[in-house]
N, C-alpha and C positions, 0 to 999 in steps of 0.2 A: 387362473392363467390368462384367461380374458381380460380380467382388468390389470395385469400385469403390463397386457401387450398395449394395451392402451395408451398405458401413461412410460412406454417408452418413445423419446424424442425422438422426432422427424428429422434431426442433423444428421450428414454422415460421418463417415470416420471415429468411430466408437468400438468400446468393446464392453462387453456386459460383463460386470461382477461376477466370478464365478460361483455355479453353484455350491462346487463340493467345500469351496472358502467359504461359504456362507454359513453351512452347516456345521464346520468346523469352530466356528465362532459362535455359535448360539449357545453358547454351556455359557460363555459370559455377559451376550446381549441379553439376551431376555429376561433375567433374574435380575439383574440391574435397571432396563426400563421398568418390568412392573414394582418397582423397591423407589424409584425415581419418578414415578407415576403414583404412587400407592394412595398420597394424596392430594384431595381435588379441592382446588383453592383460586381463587378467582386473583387472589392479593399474588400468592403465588406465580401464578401464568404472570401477572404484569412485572415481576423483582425480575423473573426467566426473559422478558421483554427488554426490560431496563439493561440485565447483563446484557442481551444478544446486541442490542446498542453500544453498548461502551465498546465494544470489540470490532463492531463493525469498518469491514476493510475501507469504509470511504473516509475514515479517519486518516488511516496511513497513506491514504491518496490526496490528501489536503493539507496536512500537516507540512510537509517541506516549503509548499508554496506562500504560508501563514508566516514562518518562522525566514526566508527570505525577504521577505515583506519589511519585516520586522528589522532585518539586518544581523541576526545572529545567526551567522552564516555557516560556522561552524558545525553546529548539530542540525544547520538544515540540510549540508549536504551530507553527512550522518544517515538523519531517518530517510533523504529522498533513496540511496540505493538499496537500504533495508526494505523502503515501501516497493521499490521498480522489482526486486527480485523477490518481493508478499505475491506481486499483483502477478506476476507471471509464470515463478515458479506453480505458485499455489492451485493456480488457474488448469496447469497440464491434467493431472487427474480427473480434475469436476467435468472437462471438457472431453476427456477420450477414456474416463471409465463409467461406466452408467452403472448406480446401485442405488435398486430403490430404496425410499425413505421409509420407516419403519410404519408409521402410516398407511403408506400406499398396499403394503401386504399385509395390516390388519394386526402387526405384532407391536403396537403400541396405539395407545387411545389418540385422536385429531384430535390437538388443541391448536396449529398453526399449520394452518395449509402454504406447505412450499414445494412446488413442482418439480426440482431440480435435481439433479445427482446429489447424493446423499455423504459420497465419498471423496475425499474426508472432510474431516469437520474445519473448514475453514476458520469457523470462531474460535477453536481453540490455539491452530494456527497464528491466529493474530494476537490470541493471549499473551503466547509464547514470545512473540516478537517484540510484542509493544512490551513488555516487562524487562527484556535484553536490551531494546532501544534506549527506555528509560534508566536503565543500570550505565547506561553507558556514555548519558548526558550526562548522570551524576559523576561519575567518574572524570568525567571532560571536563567537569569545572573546578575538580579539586585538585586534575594531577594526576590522579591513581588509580590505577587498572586490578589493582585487587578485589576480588569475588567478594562482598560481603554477605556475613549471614540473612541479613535480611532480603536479600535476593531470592535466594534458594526457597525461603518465607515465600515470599512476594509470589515467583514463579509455582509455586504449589496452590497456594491460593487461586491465582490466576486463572489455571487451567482446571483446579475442582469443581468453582463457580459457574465458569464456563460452560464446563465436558456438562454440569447438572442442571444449566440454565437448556440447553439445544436436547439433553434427553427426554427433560420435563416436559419439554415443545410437543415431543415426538416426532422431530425431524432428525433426528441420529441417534445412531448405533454405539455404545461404549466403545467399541472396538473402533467408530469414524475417529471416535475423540484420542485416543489412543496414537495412531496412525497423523492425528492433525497433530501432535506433539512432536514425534520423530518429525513430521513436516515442517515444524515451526525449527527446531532443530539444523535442521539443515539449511533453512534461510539465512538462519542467524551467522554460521557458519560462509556463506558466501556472499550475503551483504557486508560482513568484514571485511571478506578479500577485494571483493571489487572500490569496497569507502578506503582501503586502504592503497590498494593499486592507482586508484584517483588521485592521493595526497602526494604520493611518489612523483608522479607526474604533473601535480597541478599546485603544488605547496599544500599546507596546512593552515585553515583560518583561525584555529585555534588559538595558533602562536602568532595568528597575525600575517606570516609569510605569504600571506596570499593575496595580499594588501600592496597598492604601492604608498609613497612617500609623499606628503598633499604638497602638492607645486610643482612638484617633477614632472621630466617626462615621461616618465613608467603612466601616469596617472590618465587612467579615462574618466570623462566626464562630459557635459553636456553640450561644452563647446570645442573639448578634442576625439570628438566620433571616430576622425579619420586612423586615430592611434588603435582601433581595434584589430585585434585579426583576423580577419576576412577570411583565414583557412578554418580557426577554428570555430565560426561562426558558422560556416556553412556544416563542419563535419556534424555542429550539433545540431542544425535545421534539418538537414536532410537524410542525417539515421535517425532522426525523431520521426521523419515520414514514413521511409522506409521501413522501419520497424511497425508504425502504424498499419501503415498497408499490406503489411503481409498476416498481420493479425488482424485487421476487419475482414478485407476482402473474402468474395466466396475463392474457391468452395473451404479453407480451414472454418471462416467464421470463427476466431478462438475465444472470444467472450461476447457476451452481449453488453458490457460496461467496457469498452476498451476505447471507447470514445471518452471516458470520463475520466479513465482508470491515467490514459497515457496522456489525455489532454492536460490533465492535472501535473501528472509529474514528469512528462519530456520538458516544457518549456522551463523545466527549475535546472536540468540538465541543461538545457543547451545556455540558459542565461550564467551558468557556472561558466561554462566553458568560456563562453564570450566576455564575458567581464572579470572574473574571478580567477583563470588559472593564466595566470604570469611566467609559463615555461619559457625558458631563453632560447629553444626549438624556434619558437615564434617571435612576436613582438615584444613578450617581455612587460603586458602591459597590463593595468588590473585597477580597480577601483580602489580609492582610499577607503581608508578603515570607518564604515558608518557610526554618527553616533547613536547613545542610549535612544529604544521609540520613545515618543509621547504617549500618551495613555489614550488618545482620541485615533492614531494607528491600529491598535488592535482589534476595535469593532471593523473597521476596513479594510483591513488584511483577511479578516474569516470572511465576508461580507461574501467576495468573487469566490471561493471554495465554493460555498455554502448556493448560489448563488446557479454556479456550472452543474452541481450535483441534479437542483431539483428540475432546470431546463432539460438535463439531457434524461432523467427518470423520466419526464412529460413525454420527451418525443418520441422513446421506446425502440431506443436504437434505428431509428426513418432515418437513411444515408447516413449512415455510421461514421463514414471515412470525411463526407462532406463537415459533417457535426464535430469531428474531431481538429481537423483544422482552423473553423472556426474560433474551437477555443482554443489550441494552441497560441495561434498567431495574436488572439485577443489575449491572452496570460503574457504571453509570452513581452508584449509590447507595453504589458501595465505594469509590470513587473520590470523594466527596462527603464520605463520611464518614472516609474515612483525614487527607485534608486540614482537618475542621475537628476531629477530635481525635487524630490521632496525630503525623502534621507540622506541629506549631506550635511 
């Protein structure tokens, strides 16, 4: 009980996992950790490493920005609301229910010390997601919104590897991995409504619609600035803020990556807005259709991702809200400026 009390967080606003759910779920935690644990493999720990990477949510917070970059704009604003509602939905749980990690109460062997709320399994979460995201690029470049078998494949796989890479760890409960499914679930589910609520409103880049016509006057570019909208420029600068600042600031404090998480993917939102949706609400005004990258683009589009992730791990969330600005405003303006003079 002592070191129970311990290694509960100093935040407020929390509620502790309950017990009598705890005990109701041990007929399937614990036969499954020691069956998942059973053996001890050094090669093992690191394949459980390798998967907890592949899945890692700072993928789905870099990726929109990369694929922008790039000009395939289409499935960038795709995965960016799929990642906006990984990063946020996901986050409500880890942040206001506390459930220690199976470690921490001795009901699974340390192999990876991670301090954190336990519940739910975010990794498997992003299994989930990145596997519906990718079903759904495929599907965007053929046409065809039909469920393939290999999907169902895919997503089983996905989330086995996963749910057995974080139990191996000894950082979660079968039952997290369970619960981060339904959670991945339900993302997937309201990143369609919202990517598609956006099309509604902003065109489809897929078809192109969201494009203007090169020479016209619809057409932004480097030397017609003044043809942007200034209404939806700001609506996406300053709910990028406000959104930020109600998630650093005390007393929620809602993540401790939310300098990274929103710094990464507000500024792919609001450069959509600004350049990319052509509603006739407004000015009607939008960037020609980019061409194919170069191959010397791609190391320099992961580059600033790759780049923001390790400065802000350095600085350990030190002025969160200042550090989140920073990289907006610097995404936000490299990103602005590679598309009106370097992808054209």
């Amino acid at each position: 009980a002592e070191a129970r009390r311990a290694l509960i967080p100093t935040k407020r606003f929390f509620y502790i996992f309950p017990q009598s759910l705890e005990r109701r779920l041990q007929w399937l935690d614990d036969p499954v950790i020691r069956l998942c644990q059973s053996v001890k493999s050094k090669v093992l720990v690191w394949i459980s490493i390798i998967i907890t990477f592949a899945v890692a949510i700072e993928i789905s917070m870099s990726l929109p920005f990369i694929l922008f970059m790039l000009g395939l704009d289409g499935i960038a604003i795709e995965f960016c609301y799929f990642a906006l509602m990984l990063c946020i939905v996901s986050q409500v749980p880890k942040r206001f229910i506390w459930r220690w990690r199976p470690w921490m109460v001795k009901r699974a062997r340390l192999v990876k010390r991670t301090k954190t709320s336990s519940f739910p399994s975010r990794a498997v979460t992003c299994a989930v997601v990145y596997t519906f995201a990718a079903a759904y690029a495929v599907a965007y470049e053929r046409d065809d919104i039909e469920i393939d078998w290999w999907l169902v494949l895919a997503l089983v796989f996905a989330v086995g590897v996963s749910s057995f890479a974080r139990v191996h760890l000894g950082v979660h409960y079968p039952s997290d991995c369970l619960f981060g499914l339904v959670q991945g679930g339900v993302i997937c589910l309201l990143g369609s409504l919202f990517w598609k609520a956006n099309i509604l409103g902003c065109e489809s880049c897929h078809t192109a619609e969201c494009y203007s016509q090169e020479g016209s006057d619809a057409q932004l570019d480097a030397y017609h600035l003044s043809r942007i909208s200034l209404l939806s420029l700001l609506f996406g600068v300053g709910g990028s803020l406000v959104l930020a600042a109600v998630s650093i600031v005390k007393p929620i404090v809602f993540w401790r990556k939310s300098d990274r998480a929103y710094g990464l993917l507000l500024p792919c939102i609001a450069f959509q807005l600004a350049f990319l949706c052509p509603t006739t609400l407004l000015k009607g005004t939008s960037l020609a259709e980019p061409p194919s990258p170069e191959w010397w683009a791609y190391p320099i589009a992961c580059a600033f991702p790759l780049a923001v992730v390790i400065i802000t791990q350095k600085t350990k969330s030190q002025c969160s809200f200042i550090m989140f600005c920073l990289v907006f405003f610097s995404l936000f303006f490299v990103l602005s400026a590679w598309r009106l003079l370097v992808l054209i």
